[in-house]
C-alpha positions as CSV (number, residue, x, y, z in Angstrom):
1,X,0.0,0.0,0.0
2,X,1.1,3.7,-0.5
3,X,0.4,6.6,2.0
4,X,-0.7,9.9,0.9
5,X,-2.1,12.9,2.9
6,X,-5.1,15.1,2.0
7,X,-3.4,18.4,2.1
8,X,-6.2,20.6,2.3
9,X,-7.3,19.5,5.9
10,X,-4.0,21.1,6.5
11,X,-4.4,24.4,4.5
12,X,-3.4,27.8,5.8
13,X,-4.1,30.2,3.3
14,X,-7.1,31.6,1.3
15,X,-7.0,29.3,-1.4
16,X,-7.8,26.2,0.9
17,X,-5.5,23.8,-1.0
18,X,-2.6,23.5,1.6
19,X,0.6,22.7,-0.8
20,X,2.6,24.5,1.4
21,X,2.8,21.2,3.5
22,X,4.2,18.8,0.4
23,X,7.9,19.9,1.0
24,X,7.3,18.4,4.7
25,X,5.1,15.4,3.6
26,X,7.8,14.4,1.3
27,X,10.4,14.3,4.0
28,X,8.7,12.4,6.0
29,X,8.8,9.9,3.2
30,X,4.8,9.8,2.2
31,X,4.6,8.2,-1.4
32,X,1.7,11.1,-2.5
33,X,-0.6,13.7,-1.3
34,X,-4.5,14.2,-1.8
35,X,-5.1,17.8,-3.5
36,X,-8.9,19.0,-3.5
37,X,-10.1,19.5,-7.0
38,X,-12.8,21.8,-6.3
39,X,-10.0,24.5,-4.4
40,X,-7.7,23.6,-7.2
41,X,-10.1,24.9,-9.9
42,X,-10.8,28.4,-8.2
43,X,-7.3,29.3,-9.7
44,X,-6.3,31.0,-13.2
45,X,-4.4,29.0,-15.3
46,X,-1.7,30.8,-14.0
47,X,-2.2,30.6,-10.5
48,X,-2.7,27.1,-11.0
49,X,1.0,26.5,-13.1
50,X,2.3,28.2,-10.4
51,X,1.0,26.2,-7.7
52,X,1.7,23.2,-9.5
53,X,5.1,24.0,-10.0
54,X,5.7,24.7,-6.4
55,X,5.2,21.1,-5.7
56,X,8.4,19.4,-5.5
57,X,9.4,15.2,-4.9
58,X,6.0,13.9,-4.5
59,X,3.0,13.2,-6.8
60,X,-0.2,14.3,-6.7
61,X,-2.2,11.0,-7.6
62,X,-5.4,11.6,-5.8
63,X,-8.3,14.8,-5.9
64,X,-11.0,14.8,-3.4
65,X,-14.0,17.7,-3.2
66,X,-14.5,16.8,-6.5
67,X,-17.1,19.0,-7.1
68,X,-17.9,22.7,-5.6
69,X,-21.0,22.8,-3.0
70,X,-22.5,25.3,-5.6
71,X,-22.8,22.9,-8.7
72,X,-26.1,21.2,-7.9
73,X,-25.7,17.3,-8.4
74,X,-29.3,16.6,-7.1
75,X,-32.4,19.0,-7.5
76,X,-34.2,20.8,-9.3
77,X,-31.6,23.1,-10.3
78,X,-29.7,20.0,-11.6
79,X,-28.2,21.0,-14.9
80,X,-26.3,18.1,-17.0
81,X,-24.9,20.3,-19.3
82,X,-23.5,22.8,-16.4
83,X,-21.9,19.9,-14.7
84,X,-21.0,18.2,-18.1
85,X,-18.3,21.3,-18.6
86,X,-17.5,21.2,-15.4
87,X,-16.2,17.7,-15.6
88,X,-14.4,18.5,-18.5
89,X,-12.5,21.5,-17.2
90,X,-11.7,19.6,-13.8
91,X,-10.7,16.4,-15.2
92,X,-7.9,18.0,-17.6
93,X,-6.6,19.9,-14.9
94,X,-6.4,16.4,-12.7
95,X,-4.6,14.8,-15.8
96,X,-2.2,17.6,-15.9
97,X,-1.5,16.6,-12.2
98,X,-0.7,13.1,-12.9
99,X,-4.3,12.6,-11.0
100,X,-5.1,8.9,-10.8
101,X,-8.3,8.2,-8.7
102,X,-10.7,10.8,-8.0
103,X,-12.9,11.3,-4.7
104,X,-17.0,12.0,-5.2
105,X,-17.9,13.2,-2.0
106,X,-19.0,16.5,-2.4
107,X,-21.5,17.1,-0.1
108,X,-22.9,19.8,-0.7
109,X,-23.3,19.2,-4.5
110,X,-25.1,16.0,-4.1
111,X,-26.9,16.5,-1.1
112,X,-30.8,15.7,-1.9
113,X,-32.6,19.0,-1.1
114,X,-35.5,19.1,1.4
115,X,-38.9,17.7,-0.3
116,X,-36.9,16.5,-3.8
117,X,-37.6,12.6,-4.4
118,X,-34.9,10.6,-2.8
119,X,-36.0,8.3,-6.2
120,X,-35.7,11.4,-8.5
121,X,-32.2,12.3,-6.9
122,X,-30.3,8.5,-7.6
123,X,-31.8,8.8,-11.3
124,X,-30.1,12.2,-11.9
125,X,-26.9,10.8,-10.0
126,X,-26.8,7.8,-11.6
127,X,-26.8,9.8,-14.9
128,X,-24.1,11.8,-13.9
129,X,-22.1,8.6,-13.1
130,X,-22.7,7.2,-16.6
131,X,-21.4,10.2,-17.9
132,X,-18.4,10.6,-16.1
133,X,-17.8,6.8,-17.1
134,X,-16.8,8.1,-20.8
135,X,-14.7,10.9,-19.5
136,X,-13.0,9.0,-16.9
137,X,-12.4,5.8,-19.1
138,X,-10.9,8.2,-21.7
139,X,-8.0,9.7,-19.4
140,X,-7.9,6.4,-17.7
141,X,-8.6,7.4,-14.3
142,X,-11.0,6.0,-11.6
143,X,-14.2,8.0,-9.5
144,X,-14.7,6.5,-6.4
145,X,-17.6,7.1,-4.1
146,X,-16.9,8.1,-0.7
147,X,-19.8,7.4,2.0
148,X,-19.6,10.4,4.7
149,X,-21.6,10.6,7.7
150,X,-25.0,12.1,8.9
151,X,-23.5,15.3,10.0
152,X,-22.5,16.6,6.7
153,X,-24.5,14.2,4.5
154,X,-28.2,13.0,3.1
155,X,-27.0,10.7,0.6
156,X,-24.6,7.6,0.2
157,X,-23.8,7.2,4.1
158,X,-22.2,3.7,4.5
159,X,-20.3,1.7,2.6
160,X,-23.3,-0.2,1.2
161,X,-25.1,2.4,-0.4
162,X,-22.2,3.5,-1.8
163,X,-22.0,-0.2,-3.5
164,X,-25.4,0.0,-4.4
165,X,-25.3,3.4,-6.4
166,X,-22.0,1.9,-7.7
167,X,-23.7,-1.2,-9.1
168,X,-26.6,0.6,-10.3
169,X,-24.6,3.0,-12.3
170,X,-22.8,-0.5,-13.7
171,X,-19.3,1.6,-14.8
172,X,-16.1,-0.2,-15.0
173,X,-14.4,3.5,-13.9
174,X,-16.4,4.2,-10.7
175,X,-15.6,2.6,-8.2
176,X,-15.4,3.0,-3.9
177,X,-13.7,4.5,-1.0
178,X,-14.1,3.4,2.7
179,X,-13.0,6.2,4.5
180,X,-11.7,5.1,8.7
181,X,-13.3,8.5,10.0
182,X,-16.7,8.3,8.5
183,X,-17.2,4.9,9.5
184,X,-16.7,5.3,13.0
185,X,-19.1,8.1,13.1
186,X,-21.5,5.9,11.1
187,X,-20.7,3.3,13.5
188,X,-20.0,0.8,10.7
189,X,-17.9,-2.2,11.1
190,X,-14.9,-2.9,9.4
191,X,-16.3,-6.4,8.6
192,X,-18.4,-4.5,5.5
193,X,-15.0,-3.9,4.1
194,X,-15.3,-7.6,2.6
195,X,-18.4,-6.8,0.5
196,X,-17.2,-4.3,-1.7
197,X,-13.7,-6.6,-2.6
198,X,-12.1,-6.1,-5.4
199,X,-14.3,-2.6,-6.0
200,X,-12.7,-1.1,-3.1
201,X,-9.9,1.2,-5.1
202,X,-9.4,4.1,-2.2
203,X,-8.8,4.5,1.2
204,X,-9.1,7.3,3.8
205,X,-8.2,7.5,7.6
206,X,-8.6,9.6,10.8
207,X,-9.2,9.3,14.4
208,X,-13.3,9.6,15.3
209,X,-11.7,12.0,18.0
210,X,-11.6,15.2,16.6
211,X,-10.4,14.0,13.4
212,X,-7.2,13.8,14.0
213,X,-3.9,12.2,12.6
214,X,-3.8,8.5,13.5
215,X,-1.8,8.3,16.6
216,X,-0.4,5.4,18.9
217,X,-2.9,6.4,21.7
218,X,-6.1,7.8,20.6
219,X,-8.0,4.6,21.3
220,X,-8.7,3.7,17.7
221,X,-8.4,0.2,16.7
222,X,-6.6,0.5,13.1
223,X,-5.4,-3.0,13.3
224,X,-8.6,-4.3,12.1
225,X,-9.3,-2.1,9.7
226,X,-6.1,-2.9,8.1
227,X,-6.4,-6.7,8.4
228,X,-10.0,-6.0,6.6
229,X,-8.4,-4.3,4.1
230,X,-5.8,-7.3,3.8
231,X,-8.4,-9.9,3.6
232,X,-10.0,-8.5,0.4
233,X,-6.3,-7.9,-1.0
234,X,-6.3,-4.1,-0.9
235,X,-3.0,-3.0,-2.3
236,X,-3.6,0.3,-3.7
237,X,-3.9,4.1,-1.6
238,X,-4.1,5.1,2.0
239,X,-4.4,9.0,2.3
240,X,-4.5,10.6,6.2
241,X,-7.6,12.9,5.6
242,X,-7.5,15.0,9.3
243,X,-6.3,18.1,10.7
244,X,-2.9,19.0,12.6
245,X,-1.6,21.6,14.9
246,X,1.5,20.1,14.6
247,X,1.7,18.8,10.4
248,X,5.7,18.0,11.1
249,X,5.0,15.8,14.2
250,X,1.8,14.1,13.7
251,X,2.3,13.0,10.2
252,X,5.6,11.4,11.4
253,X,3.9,9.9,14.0
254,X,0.9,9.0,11.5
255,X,2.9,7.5,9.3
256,X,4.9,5.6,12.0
257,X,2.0,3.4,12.9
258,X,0.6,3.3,9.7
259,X,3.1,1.6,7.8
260,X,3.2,-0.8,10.3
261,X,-0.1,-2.2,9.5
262,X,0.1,-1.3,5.9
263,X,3.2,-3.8,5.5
């Protein structure tokens, strides 16, 4: 497995993309970081070559916030052909990157608004995942679908319904994330991890507590969600998705413990 590190949990500046980090994340010997798509697209072209450029000894082989919370993915204000050029924009700006496997989350863009048919809203998301199957394929990267948690999120909140929206949309591109943090607010076992097998292409981790960097004492039980992720074969991405006071010292410490169970 390789570990990575969503950077923009870690931002400090306006642009909420936190690449000032990578120089540190590469010393510490992480084999990627995480950049998030929707932040990355708010730049010119020229802000955007510049920030690229800034990033030096480490790839960026993962996007999450995939879309912005103002693109409407559910609704009635759902709009195929505004989300359609979108898509196009985004997704040759994540192949400039090098971008392998991109995160839908996205909350706020899929979100089912209050009173819309639940029924209605999979249609129209489904339809968005059949088109992003010809886009994707075509660049040859993968989507996966990230189940969040009832705090931020209406729709696709556990690992099945993730599967379940993945299978209806029947794409050989889009696939599915388990993410460590989510689960344990969701209170979901790691045992679920065996039903999405050889689908499972992504993986993100944080303490429950505060989402913070894993650590050897915040109570979490990572040793089973890594023997899970064994059992169905997982060999691809781990990405830390949490915040820091301390970036230096808790991604060493992360990373530590991590690539203990990850060997």
């Amino acid at each position: 497995m390789k570990l990575g590190c969503c950077v923009n949990m870690l931002a400090s500046d306006k642009t909420g993309i936190g690449n000032e980090h990578t120089g540190v994340l590469c010393e510490l010997g992480y084999d990627y970081i995480e950049l998030p798509l929707a932040q990355v697209m708010n730049l010119s072209e020229n802000d955007f070559k510049e920030m690229f450029g800034q990033i030096q000894g480490i790839p960026v082989e993962v996007c999450n916030n995939f879309f912005p919370a103002d693109l409407r993915l559910t609704g009635e204000d759902f709009d195929m052909d505004i989300a359609s050029e979108y898509i196009k924009r985004a997704t040759a700006r994540a192949a400039e990157m090098g971008v392998k496997v991109v995160v839908l989350g996205s909350a706020g863009a899929k979100n089912i608004p209050s009173g819309f048919s639940r029924a209605k809203a999979k249609e129209q998301f489904t339809e968005l995942l059949r088109h992003l199957q010809g886009v994707m394929s075509a660049m040859d990267m993968t989507i996966v679908l990230e189940p969040l948690n009832t705090m931020e999120s209406n729709f696709i909140l556990n690992l099945s319904e993730a599967i379940a929206v993945m299978e209806e949309a029947d794409c050989k591109n889009i696939k599915v994330l388990v993410d460590y943090y989510h689960m344990r607010m969701e209170n979901e076992s790691s045992a679920i991890i065996k039903k999405a097998g050889k689908n499972l292409q992504h993986v993100h981790i944080a303490s429950k507590e505060c989402r913070k960097f894993p650590n050897e004492s915040d109570g979490e039980d990572y040793e089973s969600f890594f023997t899970a992720l064994k059992d169905v074969c997982y060999d691809e991405r781990v990405s830390v998705e949490a915040y820091s006071d301390n970036i230096r010292e808790d991604a060493k410490n992360a990373a530590l413990l991590l690539r203990r169970f990850m060997s």
